[in-house]
N, C-alpha and C positions, 0 to 999 in steps of 0.2 A: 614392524613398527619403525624402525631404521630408514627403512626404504620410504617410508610417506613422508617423513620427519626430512631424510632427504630432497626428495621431491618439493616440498613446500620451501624449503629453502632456496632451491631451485629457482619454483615460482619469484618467491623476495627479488632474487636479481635481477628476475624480470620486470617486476613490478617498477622496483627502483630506477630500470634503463627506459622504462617509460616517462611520457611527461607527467611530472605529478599529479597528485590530488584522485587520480582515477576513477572519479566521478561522471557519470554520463547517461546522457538518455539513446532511446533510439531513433530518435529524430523524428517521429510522426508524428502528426496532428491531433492524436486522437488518445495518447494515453504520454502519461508522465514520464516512462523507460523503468531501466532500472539500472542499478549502481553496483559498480565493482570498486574493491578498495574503501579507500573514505571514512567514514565512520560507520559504514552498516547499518544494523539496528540493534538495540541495547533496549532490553525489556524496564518496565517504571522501575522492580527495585533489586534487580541484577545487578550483579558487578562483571557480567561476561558483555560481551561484544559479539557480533555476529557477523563477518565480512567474506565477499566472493573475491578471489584473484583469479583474472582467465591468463590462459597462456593461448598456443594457437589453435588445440585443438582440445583443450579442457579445462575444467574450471577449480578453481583450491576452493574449498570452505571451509572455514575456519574459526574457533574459538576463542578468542584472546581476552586476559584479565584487563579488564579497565584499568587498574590503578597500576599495577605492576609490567604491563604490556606483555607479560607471558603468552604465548600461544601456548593452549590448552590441550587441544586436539582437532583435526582436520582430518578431511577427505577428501578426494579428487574425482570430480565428474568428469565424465566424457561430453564433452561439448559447450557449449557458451549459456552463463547462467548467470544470474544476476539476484540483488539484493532488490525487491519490488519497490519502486517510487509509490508512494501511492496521492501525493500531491504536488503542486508545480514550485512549491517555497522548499522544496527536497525531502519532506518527510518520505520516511518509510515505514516499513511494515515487512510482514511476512510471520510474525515470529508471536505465537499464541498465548493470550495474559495469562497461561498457568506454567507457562516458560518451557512446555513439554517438546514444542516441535516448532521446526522452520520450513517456513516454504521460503524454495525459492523458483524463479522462471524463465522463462528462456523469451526470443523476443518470436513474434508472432506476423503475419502478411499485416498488410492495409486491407481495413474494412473491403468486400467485394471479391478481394484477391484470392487466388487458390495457396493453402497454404493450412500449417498446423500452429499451435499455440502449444508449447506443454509446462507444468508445471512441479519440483517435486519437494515433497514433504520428507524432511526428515528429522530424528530423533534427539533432541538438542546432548543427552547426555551423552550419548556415543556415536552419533551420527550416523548411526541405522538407517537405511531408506525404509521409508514406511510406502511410499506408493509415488509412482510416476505417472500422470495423466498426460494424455497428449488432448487437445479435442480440436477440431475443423473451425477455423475460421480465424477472426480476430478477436482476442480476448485478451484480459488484463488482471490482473491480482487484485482485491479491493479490499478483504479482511478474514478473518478467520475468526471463531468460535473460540471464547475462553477456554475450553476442553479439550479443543481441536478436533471436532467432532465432526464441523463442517468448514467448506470454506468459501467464500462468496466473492464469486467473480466477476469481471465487469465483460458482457458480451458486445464489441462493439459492432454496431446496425449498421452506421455508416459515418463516412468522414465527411471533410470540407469545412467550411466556417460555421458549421452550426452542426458536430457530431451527435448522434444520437447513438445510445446506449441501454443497458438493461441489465439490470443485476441480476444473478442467477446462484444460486447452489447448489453445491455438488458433496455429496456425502463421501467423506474421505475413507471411511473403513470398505465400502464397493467400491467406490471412484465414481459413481454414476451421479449426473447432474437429474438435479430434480424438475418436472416439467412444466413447472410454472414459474416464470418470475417472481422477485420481491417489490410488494409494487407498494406507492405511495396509501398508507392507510388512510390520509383526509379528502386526496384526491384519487383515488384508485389508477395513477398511471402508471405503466406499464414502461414504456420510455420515457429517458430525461435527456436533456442536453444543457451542454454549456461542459467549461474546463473545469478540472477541481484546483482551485486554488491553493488551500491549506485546509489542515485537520487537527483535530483535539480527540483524545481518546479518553475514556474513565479509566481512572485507577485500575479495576477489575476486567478489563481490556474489554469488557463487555458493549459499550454504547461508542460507536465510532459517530463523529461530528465530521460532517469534509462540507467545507464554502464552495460550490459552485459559481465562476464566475460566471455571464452572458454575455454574448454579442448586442443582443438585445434584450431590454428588460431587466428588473433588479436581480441581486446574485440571489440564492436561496442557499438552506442549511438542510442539508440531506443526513438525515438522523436515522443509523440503521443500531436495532438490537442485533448482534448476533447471535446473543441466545436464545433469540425467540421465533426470528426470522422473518422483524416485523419490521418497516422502515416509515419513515414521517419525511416530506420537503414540506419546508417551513420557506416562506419571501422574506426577505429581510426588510425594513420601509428604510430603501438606503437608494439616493439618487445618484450613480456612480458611471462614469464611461470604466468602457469594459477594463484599461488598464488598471485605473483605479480599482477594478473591480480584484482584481488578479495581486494587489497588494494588499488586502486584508491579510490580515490575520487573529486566528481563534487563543482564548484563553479558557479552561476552565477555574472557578472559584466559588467559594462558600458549598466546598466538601461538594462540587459537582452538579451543586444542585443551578447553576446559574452560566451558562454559556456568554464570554464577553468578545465583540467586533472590535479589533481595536484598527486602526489605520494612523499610519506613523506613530505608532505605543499610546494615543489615547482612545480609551472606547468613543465607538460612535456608536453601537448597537447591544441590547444582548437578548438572550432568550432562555427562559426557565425550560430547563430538561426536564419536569417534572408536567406543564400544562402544555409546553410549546409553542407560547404566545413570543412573541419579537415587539420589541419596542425598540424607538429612536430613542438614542443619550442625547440630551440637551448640554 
């Protein structure tokens, strides 16, 4: 215990001879990165923190009390791992709404390219590795299962100004990805494109909300249950150039049951979670 307690202090002085904030993506076109340092992620009603420190050839993970800034307990990965971006306004993810486990991930090739993705889950109260997946190609963290039972990945198809993608699941007690996508239940597609802007999660970390912006055409509201393993894209009726598009941002209110668009903090949009219809704010 000494010796890790060591070592992460270690880390600190590295962290701090760094430029600050240690925030970052990895620079591709096709997925948000992920975050070392920063503020991590921090479950809705936790009082811990969850942050990655890399050094050069491994990564600290770490516990630390919100209010007291105590580090808790860590563990030290061999090689580069990050806290999952899972939208382009910095949220993240990784970390399952019954607070049991964290995923974190490593960075992955460009759609095309030869190259692995992997990801590893582990135990929030001791930091037990529960499982490391590697799988071929490009792929990206998108959400986990309130239970942590599963976790749904984003498989990217291909890059350039219009990526296309495909959510998938992968059972974490095997590691084996399941062999269908999760696909649009109004429209049954299979691929989506466009950037994820921003996201809103439910209280019970169950129903993830992420804004899609487009190149072309209005954003939409890709509405995945993770408990169920059911997903909805909703159009928003929002007439928006794509930057515009990429500055939305989600609210949930009225106890979850009412998704609001806001742009520069006034709504212009919202969408009941319960019917999934979208309407313009006047």
């Amino acid at each position: 215990m000494k010796k890790a307690i060591a070592s992460f202090a270690t880390v600190l002085a590295v962290v701090a001879a760094i430029a600050a904030g240690g925030a970052g993506a990895n620079g591709s076109p096709y997925s948000p990165g992920l975050v070392q340092g920063w503020d991590g992620v921090r479950g809705s009603s936790a009082d811990v923190r969850y942050v990655t420190l890399g050094t050069q050839r491994s990564t600290v993970v770490a516990a630390i009390h919100v209010r007291t800034g105590r580090v808790l307990r860590n563990r030290i990965l061999r090689g580069v791992w990050g806290i999952p971006i899972v939208a382009y306004d910095g949220t993240t993810g990784g970390l399952s709404g019954d607070g049991t486990t964290l995923v974190v991930a490593g960075y992955g090739p460009l759609p095309g390219q030869p190259g692995t993705t992997r990801f590893t889950a582990l135990a929030t109260k001791t930091f037990r590795k529960i499982r490391t997946i590697e799988l071929p190609g490009a792929w990206s963290f998108d959400a986990i299962s309130p239970d942590a039972a599963r976790l749904y990945l984003v498989e990217h198809v291909s890059a350039g100004a219009s990526p296309s993608y495909r959510v998938r699941v992968l059972d974490l007690a095997s590691g084996r990805l399941r062999p269908r996508a999760v696909v649009d239940r109004l429209a049954s597609k299979v691929t989506m494109g466009g950037q994820p802007a921003t996201r809103a999660t439910s209280s019970e970390g169950r129903w993830e909300y992420t804004l899609y912006a487009r190149s072309a055409g209005v954003p939409f509201i890709h509405a995945l249950d993770t408990a169920r393993m059911l997903a909805y894209c909703i159009d928003l009726p929002l007439t928006l150039d794509p930057q515009a598009q990429m500055e939305l941002r989600l609210r949930l209110r009225d106890r979850g049951r009412e998704l609001v668009v806001r742009q520069a903090g006034e709504p212009v949009a919202t969408m009941s979670t319960e019917s999934f219809v979208a309407r313009a704010e006047n």
